[in-house]
N, C-alpha and C positions, 0 to 999 in steps of 0.2 A: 449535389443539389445546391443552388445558389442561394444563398441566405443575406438577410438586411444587413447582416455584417461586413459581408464581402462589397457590397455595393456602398455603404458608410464608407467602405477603408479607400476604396475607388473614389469616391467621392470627396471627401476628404471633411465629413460630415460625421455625426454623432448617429447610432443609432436610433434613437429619437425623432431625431428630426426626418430619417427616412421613412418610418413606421407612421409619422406625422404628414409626408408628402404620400404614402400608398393609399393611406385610409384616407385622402381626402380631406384631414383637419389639417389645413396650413393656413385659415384666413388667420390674420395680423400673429402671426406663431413663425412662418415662415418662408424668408423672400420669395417672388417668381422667378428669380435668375436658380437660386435653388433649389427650387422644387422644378424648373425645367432642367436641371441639369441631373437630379436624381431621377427621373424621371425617365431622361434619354439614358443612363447610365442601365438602370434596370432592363430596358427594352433591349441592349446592347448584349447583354447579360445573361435573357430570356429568362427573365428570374419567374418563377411561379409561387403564388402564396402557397401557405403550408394550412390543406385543406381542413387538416386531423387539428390543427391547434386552433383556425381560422376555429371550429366547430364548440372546442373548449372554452374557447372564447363568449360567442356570443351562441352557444346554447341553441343552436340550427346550425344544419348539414345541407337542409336545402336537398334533400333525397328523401324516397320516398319507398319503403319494401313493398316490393310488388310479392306478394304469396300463391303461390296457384296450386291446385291439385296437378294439374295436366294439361291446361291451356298451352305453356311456354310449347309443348311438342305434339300439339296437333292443330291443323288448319283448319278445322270446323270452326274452333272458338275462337282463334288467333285476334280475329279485329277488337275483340276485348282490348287484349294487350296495346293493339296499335291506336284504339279511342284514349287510355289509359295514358300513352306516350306521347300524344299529341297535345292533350290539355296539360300536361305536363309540362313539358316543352314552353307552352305559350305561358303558362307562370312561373317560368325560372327556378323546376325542378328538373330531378334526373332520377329515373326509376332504378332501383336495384330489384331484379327478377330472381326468384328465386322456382323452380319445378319441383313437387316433395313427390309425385305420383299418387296421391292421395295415401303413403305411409308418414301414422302418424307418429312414430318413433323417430322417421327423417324431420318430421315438418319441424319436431322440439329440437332437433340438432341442429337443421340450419337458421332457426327462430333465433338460436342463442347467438351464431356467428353472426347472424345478419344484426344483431340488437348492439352490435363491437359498432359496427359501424353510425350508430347513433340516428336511423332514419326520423324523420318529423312525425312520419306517421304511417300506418298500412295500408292498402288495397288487399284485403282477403279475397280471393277470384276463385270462382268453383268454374269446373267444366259444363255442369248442368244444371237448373233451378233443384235446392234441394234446401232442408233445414238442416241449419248447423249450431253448433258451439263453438265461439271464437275461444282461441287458445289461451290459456292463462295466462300466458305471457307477453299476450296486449293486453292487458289488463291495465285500465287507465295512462293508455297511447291513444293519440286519435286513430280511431281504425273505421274503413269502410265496406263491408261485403256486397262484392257482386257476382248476381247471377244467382244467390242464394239467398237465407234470411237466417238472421239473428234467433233461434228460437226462443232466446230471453227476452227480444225485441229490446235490447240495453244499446244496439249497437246499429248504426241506421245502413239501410240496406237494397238492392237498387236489384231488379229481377225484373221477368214479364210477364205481362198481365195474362198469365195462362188461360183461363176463365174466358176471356175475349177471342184469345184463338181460337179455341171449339168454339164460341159462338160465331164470331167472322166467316169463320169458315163456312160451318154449316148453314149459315145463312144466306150464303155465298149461292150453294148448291140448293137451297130453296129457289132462291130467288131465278134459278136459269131453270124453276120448272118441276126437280126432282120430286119424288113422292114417297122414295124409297130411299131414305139416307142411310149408309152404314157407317157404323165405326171401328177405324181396325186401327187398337189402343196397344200401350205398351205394359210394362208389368204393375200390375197393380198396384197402389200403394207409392208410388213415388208421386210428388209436389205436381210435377205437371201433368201425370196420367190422371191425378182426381180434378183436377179441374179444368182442362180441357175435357172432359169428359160430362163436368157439370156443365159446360158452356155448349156441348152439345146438345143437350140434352133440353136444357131452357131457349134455345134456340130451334127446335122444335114442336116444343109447347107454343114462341111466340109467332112460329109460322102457322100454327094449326094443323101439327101433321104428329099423329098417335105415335109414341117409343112401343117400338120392338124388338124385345131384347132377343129376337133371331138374328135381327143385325148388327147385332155389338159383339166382337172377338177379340182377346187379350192377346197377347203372344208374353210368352218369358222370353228373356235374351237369349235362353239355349236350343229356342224352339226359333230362331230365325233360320231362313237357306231354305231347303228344301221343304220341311216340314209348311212353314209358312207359306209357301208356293200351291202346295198341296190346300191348304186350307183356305188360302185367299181362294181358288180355282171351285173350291167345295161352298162356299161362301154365296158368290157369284150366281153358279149355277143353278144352287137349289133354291135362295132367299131371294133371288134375282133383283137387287139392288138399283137403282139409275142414277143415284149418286153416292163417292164415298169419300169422307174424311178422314185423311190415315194421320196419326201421328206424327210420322216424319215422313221426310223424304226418299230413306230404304225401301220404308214401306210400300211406298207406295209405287218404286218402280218395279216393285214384285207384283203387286197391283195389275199395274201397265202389263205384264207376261201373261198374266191369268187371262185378262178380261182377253188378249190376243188370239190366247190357244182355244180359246171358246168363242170367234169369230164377232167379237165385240171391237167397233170404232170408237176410238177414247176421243172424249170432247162430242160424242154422237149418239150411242148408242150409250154409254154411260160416261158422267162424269165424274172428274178425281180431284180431290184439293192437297196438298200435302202443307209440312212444316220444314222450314230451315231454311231454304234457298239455298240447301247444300250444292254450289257450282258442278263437283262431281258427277252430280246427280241431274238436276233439272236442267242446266243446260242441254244435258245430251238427250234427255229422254224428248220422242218425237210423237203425239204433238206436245211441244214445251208446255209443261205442268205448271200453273197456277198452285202457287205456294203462298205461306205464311213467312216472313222474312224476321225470324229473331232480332232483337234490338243489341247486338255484340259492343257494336262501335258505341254505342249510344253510350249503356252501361257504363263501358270503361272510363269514357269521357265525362262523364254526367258524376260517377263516383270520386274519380282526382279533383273534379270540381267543388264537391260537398265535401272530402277530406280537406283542401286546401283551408275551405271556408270557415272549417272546425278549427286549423290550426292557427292561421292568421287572422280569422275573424273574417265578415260578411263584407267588407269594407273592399277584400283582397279581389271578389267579384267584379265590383259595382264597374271600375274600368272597361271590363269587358260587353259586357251587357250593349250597347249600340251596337256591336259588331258577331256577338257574338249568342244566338238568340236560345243554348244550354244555359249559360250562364243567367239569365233573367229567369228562365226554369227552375233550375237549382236553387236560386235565392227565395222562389215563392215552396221549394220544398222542404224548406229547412227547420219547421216545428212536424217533420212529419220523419217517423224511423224507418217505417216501411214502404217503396217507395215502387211500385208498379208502373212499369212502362207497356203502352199500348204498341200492338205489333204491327206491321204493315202487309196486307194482303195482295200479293204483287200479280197481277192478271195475265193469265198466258194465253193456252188453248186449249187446255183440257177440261173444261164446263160447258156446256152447250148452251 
């Protein structure tokens, strides 16, 4: 590796004074014939600063530990990652990614390695809205969790407005008519099965159309495939629904099978909203399913921006904001910890 010594001895210069031409302090210190010749000498040289003392130095890496349970290896949540990398990028960070699988015996082994590397600050990234406890070992880092929440609310925290979803939705399938809304929920007890469920539910009340808990069905994850199949089809039949709000998007191209094998037109004889804008899924399903579009990119982008802001202060924004219209977001969110994003309800063809 090239070092200011080699380039001094080339030069025929003091280390000093090259250390003085790299960092930029040579007003009245040191001539222009010399500092363009240390200058062309270094670039000759391909010298590169030495990132690890650059760091010791002045106390920033200018990196930024990306922590995820499961994001880095699956393409559902990926745009996390790529909103995270993007605002990144445009403030002159560089993310370290780190995958633990959701072990937490991994996440404290690689927390330690990655902590070597001295990042400024975290992005905590969960695969799915849930509550959490941030590690001990951010423990006064700036750190920012997304896609989940702080349950000590100590740490500020960037997820979506579940709540709005089940109402969105269901208001959705009011609004083209329905009179018979169902719901086919996920396992009980997780962050966003209670409250898209509330959002169903009050969105019912505000259409004027009486809750039937004949048409609300959970599934546990191990009851998905067949069973589900069977049940959506049993669902259908007997409660005879004209609209339904699934959870997600699985769900609801199981949905799509039932209402078929029972001689129902999707988008006609009943209609379906789902959640995710999982590509997999709603692209192909025919007619294209009206879905709920999770805020991924958002998140990720909206969090490096509110970590950034922790670290360098509000000030590290203010640039961006004409052009950049998260960034004047962020700044108005910054006495708030908990920070819910509104989702976008993307219109297809399956609501009549």
């Amino acid at each position: 590796m090239i070092s200011m010594k080699d380039i001094a001895n080339q030069a025929g210069v003091s280390i000093g004074t090259v250390s003085l031409v790299l960092n930029g302090k040579t007003e009245n210190r040191v001539s222009q014939k010399t500092s363009e010749k240390v200058l062309q000498i270094a670039k000759e040289l391909n010298y590169e600063p030495n990132a690890a003392a650059k760091t010791l130095k002045m106390r920033k890496s200018n990196t930024i530990g990306f922590l995820t349970d499961s994001i880095g290896s699956s393409p559902y949540a990926g745009t996390i990652l790529l909103g995270a990398q993007d605002a990144a990028r445009k403030l002159g960070y560089v993310l370290l990614m780190v995958n633990t699988n959701g072990d937490r015996r991994l996440e404290k082994q690689v927390l330690s390695v990655m902590r070597g590397y001295q990042p400024d600050g975290y992005i905590y990234a969960l695969m799915f809205h849930q509550k959490v406890t941030v590690p001990s070992q951010l423990e006064g880092i700036p750190t920012v969790v997304v896609d989940g929440e702080d349950q000590r609310g100590l740490v500020p925290s960037y997820f979506p407005d579940e709540f709005s979803i089940g109402y969105d939705a269901t208001t959705r399938l009011a609004q083209a008519g329905c009179q018979r809304i169902a719901y086919i929920g996920s396992p009980q007890g997780i962050v966003a099965e209670i409250n898209r469920y509330e959002g169903y539910r009050q969105a019912l009340a505000d259409a004027g159309l009486e809750f039937d808990d004949h048409l609300v069905v959970h599934y546990e994850i191990e009851e998905l495939g067949d069973n589900e199949a069977a049940a959506a089809r049993h669902l259908i039949s007997t409660v005879q629904p004209d609209g339904i709000f699934c959870f997600n998007d699985q769900r609801a191209a199981v949905v799509y099978d039932a209402a078929r094998e029972l001689g129902l037109a999707i988008g006609r004889d009943i209609s379906i909203v789902g959640v995710d804008n999982e590509a997999i899924i709603a692209s192909l399903l025919i007619p294209r399913l009206t879905t709920v579009e999770l805020p991924h990119y958002a998140m990720g982008y909206q969090g490096v921006l509110r970590l950034v802001a922790q670290m360098d202060g509000v000030e590290a924004l203010r640039p961006l904001v004409a052009s950049d219209p998260y960034a004047a977001t962020v700044l108005k969110q910054m006495d708030m910890q908990a920070v819910s994003l509104r989702c976008e309800l993307l219109e297809k063809e399956s609501v009549a």
